[in-house]
VMD Tcl script that builds the backbone (N, CA, C; Angstrom):
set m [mol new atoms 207]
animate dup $m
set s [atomselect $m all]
$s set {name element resname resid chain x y z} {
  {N N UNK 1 A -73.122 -91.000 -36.860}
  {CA C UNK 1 A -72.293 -90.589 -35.747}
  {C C UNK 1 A -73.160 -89.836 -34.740}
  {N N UNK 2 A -73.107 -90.283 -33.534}
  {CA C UNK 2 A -73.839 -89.719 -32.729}
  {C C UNK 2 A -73.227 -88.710 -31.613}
  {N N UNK 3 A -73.475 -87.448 -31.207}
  {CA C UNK 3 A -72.668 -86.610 -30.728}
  {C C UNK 3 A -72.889 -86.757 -28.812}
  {N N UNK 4 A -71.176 -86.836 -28.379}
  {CA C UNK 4 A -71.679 -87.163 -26.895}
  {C C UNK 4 A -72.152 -85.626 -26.510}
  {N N UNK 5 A -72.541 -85.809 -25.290}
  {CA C UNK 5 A -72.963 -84.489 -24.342}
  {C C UNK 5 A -72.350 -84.095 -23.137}
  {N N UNK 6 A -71.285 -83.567 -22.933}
  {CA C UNK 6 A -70.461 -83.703 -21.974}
  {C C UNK 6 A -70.476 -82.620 -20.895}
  {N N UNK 7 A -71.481 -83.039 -19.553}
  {CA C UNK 7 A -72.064 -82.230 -18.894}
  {C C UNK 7 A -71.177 -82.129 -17.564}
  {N N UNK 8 A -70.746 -80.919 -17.237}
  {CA C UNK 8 A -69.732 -80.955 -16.210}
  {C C UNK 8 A -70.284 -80.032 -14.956}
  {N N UNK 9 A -71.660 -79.769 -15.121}
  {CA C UNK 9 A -72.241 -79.297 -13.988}
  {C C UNK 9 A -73.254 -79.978 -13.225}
  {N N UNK 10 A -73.802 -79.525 -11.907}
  {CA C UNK 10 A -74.449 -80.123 -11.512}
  {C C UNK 10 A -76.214 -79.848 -11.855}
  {N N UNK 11 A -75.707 -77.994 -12.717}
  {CA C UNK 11 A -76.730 -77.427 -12.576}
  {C C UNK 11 A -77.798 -77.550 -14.344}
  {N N UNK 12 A -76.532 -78.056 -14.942}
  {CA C UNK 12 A -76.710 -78.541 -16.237}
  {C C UNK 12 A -77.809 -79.627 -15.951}
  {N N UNK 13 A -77.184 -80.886 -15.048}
  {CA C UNK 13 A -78.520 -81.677 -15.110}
  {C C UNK 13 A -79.894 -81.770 -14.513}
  {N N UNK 14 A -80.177 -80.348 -14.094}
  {CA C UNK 14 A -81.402 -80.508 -13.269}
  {C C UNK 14 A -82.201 -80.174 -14.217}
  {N N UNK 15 A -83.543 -80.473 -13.069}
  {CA C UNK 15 A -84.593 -81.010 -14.818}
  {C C UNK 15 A -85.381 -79.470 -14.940}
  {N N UNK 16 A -86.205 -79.582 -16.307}
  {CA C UNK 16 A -86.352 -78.413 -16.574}
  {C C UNK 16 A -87.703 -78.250 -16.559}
  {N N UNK 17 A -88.831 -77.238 -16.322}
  {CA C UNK 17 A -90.017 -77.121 -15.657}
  {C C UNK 17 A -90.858 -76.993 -17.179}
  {N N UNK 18 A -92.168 -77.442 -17.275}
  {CA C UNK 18 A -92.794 -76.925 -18.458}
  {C C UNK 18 A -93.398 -75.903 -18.361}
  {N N UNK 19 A -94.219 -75.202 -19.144}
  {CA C UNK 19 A -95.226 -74.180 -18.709}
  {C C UNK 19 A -96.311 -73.745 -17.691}
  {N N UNK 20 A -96.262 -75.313 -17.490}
  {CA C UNK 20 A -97.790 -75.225 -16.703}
  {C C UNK 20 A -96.870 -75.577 -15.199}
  {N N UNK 21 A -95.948 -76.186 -15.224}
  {CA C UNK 21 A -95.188 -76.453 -14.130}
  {C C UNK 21 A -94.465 -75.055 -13.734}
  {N N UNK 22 A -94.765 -74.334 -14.731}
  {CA C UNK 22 A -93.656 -72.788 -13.584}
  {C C UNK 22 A -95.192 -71.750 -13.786}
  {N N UNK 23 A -96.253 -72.056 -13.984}
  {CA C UNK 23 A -97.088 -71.031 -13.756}
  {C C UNK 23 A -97.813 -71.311 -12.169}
  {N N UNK 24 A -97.482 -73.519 -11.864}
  {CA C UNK 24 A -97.918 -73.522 -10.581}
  {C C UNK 24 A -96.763 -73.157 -9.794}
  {N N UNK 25 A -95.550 -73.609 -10.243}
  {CA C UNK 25 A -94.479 -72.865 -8.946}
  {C C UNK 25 A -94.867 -71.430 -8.811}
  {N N UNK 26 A -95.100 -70.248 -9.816}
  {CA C UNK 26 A -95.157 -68.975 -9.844}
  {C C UNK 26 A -96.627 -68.487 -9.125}
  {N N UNK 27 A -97.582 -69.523 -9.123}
  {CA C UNK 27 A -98.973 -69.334 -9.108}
  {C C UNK 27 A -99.652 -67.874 -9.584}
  {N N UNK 28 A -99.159 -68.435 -11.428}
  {CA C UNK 28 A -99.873 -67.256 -12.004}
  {C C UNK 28 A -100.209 -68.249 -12.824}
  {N N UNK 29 A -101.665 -67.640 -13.541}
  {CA C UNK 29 A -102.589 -68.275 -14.753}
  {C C UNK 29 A -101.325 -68.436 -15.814}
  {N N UNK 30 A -101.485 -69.510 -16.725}
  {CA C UNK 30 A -100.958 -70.009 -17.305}
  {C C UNK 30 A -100.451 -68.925 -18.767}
  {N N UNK 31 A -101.942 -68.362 -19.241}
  {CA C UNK 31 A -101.928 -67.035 -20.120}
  {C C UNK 31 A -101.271 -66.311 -19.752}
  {N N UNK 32 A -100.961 -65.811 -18.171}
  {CA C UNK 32 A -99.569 -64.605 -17.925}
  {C C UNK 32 A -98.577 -65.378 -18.644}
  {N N UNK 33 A -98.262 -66.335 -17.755}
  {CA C UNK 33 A -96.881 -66.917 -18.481}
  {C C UNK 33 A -96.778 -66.501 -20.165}
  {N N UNK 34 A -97.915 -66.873 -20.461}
  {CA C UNK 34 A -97.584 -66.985 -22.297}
  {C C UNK 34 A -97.567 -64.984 -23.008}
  {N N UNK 35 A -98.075 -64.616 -21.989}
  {CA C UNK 35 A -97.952 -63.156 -22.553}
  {C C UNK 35 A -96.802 -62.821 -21.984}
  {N N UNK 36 A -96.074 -62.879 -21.335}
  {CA C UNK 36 A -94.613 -62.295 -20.421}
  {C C UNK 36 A -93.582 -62.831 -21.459}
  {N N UNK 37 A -93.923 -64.120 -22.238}
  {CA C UNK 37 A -92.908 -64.833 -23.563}
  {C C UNK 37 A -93.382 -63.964 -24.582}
  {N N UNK 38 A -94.298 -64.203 -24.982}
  {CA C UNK 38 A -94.639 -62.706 -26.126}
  {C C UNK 38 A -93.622 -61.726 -25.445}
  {N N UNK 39 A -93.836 -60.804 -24.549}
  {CA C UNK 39 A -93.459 -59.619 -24.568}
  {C C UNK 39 A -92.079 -59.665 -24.291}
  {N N UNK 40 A -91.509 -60.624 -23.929}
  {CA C UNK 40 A -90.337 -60.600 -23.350}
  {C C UNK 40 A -89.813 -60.317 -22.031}
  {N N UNK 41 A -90.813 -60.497 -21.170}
  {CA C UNK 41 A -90.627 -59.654 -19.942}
  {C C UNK 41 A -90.487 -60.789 -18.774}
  {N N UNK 42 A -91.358 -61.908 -19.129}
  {CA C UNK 42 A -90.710 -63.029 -18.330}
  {C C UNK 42 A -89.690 -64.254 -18.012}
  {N N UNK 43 A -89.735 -64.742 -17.523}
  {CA C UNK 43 A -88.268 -65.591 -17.417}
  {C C UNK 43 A -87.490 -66.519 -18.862}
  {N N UNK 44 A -86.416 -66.595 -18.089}
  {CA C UNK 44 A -85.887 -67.099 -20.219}
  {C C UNK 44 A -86.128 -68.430 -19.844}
  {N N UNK 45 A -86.812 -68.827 -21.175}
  {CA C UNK 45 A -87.473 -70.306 -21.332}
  {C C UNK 45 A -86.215 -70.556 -22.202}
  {N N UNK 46 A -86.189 -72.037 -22.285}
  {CA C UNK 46 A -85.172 -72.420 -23.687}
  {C C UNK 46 A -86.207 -73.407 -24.647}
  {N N UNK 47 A -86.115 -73.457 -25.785}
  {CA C UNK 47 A -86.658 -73.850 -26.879}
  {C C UNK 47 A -86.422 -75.400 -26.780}
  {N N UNK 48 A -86.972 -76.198 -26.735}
  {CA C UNK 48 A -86.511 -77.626 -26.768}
  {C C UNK 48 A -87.416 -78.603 -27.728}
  {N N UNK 49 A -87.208 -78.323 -29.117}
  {CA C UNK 49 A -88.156 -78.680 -30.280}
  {C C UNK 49 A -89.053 -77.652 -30.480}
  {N N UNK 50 A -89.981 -78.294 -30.378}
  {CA C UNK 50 A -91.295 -76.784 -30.374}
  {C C UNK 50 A -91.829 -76.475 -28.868}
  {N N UNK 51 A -90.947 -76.906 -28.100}
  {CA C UNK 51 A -91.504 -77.105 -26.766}
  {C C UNK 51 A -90.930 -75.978 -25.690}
  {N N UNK 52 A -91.805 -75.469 -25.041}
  {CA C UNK 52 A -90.343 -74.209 -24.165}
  {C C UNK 52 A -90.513 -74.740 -22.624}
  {N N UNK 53 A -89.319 -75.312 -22.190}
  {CA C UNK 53 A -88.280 -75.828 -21.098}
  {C C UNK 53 A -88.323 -74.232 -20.658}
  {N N UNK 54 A -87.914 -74.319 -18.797}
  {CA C UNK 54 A -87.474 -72.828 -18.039}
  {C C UNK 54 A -86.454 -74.204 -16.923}
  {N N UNK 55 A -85.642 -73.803 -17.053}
  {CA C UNK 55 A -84.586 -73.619 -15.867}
  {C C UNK 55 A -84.706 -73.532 -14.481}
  {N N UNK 56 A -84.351 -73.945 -13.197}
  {CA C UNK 56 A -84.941 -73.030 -12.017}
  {C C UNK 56 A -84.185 -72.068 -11.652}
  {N N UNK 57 A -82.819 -71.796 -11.941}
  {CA C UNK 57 A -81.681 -70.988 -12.085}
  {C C UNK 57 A -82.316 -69.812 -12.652}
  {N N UNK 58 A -82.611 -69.747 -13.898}
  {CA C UNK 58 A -83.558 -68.708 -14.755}
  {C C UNK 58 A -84.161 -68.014 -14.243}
  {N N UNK 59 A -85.363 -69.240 -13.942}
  {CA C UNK 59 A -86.473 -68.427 -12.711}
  {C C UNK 59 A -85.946 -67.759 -11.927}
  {N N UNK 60 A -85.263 -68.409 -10.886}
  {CA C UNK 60 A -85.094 -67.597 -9.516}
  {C C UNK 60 A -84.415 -66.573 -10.202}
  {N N UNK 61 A -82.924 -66.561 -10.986}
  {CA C UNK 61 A -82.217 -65.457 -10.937}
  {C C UNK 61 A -83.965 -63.793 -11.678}
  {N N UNK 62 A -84.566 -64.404 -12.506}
  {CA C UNK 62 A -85.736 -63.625 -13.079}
  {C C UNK 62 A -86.431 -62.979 -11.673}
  {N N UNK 63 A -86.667 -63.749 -10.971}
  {CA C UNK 63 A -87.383 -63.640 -9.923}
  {C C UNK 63 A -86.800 -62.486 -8.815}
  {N N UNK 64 A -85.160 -62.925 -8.700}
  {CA C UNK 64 A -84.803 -61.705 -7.804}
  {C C UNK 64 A -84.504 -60.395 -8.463}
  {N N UNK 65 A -84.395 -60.142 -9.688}
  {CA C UNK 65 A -84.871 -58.741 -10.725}
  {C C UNK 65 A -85.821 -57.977 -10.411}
  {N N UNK 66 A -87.046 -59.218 -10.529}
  {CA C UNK 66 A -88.379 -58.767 -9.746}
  {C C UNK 66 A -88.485 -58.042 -8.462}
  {N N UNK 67 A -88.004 -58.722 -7.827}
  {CA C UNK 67 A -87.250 -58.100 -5.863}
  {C C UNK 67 A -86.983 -56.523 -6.426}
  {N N UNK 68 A -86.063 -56.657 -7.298}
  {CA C UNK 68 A -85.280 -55.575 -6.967}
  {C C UNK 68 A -85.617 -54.259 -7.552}
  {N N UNK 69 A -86.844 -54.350 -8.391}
  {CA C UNK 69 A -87.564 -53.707 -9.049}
  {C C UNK 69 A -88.585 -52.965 -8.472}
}
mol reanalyze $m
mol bondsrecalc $m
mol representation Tube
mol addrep $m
């Protein structure tokens, strides 16, 4: 049995950035990125196998924290 996926946003289907793809949107070295996931301090990635997916929703909302900080 295979389970449907029943996506009712628009924001659900946008695609999701890899690591190296949000350290060039962010234009930070790739190692920040991976120490900000260690520490917890940078944007929420989601787990997708062993693989970590970021959102652009994530980002930006992460991003204007940053602003406001």
């Amino acid at each position: 049995m295979v389970a449907s996926l029943n996506v009712t946003s628009s924001t659900s289907m946008e695609s999701l950035m890899t690591t190296e793809q949000l350290a060039e949107f962010l234009q930070v070295p790739l190692t920040t990125l991976y120490q900000w996931r260690h520490k917890g301090t940078g944007p929420r990635g989601i787990k997708v196998g062993k693989h970590v997916r970021y959102r652009r929703a994530d980002v930006e909302a992460w991003l204007e924290t940053q602003a406001a900080t």
